[in-house]
N, C-alpha and C positions, 0 to 999 in steps of 0.2 A: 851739102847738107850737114847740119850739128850734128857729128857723134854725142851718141847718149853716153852723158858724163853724171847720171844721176841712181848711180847704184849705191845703195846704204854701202858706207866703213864701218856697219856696225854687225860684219857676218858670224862672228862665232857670237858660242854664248856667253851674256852679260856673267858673271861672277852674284852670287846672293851673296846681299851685306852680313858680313859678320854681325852687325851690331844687330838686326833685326834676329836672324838667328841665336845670339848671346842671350836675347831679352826673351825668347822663347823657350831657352832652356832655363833660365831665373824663374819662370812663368808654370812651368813643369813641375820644381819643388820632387816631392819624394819620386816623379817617374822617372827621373836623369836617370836612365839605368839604373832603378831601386839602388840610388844610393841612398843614405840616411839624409837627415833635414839640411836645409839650404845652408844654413852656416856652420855645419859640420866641418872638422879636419878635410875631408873630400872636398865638399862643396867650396870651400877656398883654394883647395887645390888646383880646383877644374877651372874659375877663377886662374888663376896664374898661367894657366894654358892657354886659356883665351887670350888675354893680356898678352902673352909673347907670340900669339899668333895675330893679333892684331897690328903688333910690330913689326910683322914679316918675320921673329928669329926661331926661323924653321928649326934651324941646327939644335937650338935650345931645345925645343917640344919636343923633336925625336930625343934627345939624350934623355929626358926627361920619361919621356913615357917609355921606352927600351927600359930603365933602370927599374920604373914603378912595376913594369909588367914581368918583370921577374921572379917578385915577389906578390902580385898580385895578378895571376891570368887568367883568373875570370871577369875582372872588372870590365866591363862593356866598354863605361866611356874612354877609357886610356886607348884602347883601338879606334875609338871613333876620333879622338883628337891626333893620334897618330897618321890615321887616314889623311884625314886636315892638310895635316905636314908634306906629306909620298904627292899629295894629289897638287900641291904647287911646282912639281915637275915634271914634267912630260914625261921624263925617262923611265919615272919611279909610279907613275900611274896603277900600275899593273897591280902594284903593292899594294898603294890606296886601297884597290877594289878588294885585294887581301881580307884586309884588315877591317873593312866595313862589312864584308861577310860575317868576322868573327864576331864582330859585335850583335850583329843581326841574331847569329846563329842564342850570343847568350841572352839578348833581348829581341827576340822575334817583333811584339805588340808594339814596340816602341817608335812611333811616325817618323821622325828624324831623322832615325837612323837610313829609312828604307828613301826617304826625301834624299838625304846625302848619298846614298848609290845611286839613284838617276844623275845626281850631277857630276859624278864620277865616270857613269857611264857616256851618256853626253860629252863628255870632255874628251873620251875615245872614240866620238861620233857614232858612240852605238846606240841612237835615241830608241830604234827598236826595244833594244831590251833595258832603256832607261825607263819605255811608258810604264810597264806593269806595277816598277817599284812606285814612280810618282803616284799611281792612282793606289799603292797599296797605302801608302801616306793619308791621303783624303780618304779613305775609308776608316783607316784609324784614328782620326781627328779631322772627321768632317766639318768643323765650324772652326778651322783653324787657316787663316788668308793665306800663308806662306806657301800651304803646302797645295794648296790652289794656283798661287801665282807660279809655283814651280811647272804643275802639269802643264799649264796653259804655254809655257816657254816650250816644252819637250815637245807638245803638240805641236805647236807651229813649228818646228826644225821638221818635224816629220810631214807637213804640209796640210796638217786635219787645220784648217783655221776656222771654219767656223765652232769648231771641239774647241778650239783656242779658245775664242772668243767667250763661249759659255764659261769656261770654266777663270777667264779672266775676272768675269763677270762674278763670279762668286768672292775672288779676292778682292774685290775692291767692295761686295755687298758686306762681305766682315772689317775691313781694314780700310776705309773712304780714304782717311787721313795720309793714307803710305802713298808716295807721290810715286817710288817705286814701281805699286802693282797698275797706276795706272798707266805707266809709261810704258810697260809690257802688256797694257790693254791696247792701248796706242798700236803698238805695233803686231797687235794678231788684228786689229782690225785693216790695220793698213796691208798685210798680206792678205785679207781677203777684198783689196781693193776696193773699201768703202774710206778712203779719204779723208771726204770731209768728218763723216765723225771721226776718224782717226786723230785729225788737227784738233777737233775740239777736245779731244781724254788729253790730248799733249796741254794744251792749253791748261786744263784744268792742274798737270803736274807738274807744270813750269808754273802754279803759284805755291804749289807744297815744294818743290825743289827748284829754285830759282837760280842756284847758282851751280845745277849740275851740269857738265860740258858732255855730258853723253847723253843726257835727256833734248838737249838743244839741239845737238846733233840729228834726233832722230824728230825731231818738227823740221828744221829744215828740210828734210830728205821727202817728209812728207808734205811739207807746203808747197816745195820744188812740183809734184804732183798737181796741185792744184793752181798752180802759176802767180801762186801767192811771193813774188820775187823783194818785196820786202823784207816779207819772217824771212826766207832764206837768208838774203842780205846782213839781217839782224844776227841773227844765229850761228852763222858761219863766220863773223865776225868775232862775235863774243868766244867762239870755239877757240879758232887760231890764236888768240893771246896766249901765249904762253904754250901753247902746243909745243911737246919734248918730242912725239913724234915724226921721223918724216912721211913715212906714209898716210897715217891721217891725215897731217898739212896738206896732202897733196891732195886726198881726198876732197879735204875742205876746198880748197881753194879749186879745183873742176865744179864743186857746186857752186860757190860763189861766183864762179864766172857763167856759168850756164843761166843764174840769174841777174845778171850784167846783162848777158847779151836777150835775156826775155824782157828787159829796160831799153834796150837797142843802147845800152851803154858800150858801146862796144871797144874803147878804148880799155877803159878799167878793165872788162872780160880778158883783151890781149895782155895786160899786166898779171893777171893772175893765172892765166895761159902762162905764159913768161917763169912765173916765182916756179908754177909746175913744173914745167920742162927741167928748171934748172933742178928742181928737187932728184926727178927721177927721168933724165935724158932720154932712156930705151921705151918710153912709157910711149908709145904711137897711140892713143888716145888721146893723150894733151897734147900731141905734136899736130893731130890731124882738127883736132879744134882749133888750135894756134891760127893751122891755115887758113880754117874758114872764116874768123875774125880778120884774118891779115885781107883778104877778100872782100869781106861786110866795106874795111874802111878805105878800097881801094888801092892798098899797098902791094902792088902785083910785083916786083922788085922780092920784100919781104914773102909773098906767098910761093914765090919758085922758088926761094931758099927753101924755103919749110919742105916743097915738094920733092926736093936733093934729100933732106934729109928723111921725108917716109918713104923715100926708094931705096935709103941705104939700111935705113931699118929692116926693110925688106928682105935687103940680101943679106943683112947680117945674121947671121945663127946664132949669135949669143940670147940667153932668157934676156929679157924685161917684162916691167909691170905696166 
């Protein structure tokens, strides 16, 4: 029997776009942490923080806002762009959460800011005490998508999907155009294992984002569901070009074979069995699929190899994936 090789690579949480966030805070005008008008000495400043945080140059934003908050420590947003910085590394999280308190603390009313500590917290897997902030957000900019499509992501890590769902529902009722909130529509409806409309919101945000390799990702996963071994085919194809990853690769390529072998392709399946193995060797999941293709095409020779090698799997005590 086919080990199930059809578990999303897509298990932590996606990252929100900066750029959709940046345009939110432009869109905000005097609430950016009561700063003064958008093209103020600040308002460019804040401007330049974005901008080097859009670059990755972490190092830069904290030098930057340590020096500003010296001199200025009440300024809300210089803690919230510092936050920013702490929270792209794991080590330095803790900080993050620091320093988005303090801002909170000098601008309690302010949505963002309490949006940006669920995703802090989340990223500590503490979606528990992520919900409150997300939904404290949507109450204080109830007619704002973002802060919708956030909860709806913390909900389904917490398992509420159909809560998912509603409140997915809202993001895309203010924001249609963001291919983004439908792709995390997609995916609270596909954890509440309703499928086929899950394929169809993908569908609709693989025409707003056509050339995202993580929106693909997640119709394959979900078409895989529906035996739809085309879109998988399609999608799992378009993924791996260029995949820096190897564990996604590996990912990908167990889907694409699991929809090879729902083609009875099963030669192609064993080749991408094959690219697996060699990716991550200790993986006995690709190994024991391996076998059951080397089987499908009668290669009994090849299948007692395979079976040498998930007995020694066995006895080995080293991890694998």
């Amino acid at each position: 029997m086919l080990v199930n090789s059809l578990k999303s690579p897509l298990g932590t949480l996606a990252k929100l776009s900066l750029v959709i966030v940046f345009l939110l805070m432009l869109s905000a005008g005097d609430a950016l942490a009561s700063e003064p008008a958008p093209r103020s000495k600040q308002a460019r400043a804040n401007e330049r923080l974005f901008a080097l945080m859009k670059k990755g140059q972490i190092d830069e934003v904290l030098k930057i806002t340590n020096a500003e908050l010296r001199h200025h420590p009440q300024r809300a947003v210089l803690y919230f762009y510092r936050a920013q910085a702490l929270q792209r590394r794991k080590e330095t999280l803790h900080l993050a959460l620091k320093d988005i308190d303090k801002a909170i603390e000098l601008d309690p009313d302010y949505a963002l800011y309490h949006m940006w500590k669920s995703t802090i917290l989340s990223d500590q897997e503490e979606d528990k005490r992520a919900l409150p902030e997300a939904l404290r957000a949507c109450q204080l900019e109830p007619k704002t998508a973002l802060y919708w499509d956030n909860l709806s992501v913390v909900q389904r890590h917490l398992g509420k999907s159909e809560d998912a769902i509603r409140s997915a529902d809202k993001a895309v009722q203010f924001s249609p155009q963001t291919g983004l909130f439908r792709q995390n529509r997609a995916r609270a409806l596909q954890a509440a294992s309703r499928f086929r409309e899950a394929l169809e919101e993908c569908n609709r945000a693989v025409k707003l984002r056509p050339a995202s390799k993580g929106l693909r990702t997640v119709r394959a996963n979900i078409a895989s569901h529906l035996n739809q071994w085309d879109t998988v085919i399609s999608d799992t194809s378009f993924c791996l070009a260029g995949s820096e990853s190897k564990l996604h690769s590996r990912d990908l390529l167990r889907l694409r074979a699991s929809a090879y072998a729902g083609k009875k392709q099963y030669e192609r399946a064993i080749h991408d069995y094959e690219a697996a193995v060699k990716l991550f060797p200790y993986d006995r999941e690709s190994q024991a699929n391996l076998k059951a293709m080397y089987l499908k095409v009668g290669s009994l020779k090849s299948a007692q190899a395979q079976e040498k090698i998930l007995k020694d799997l066995d006895d080995d005590v080293r991890p694998f994936r």
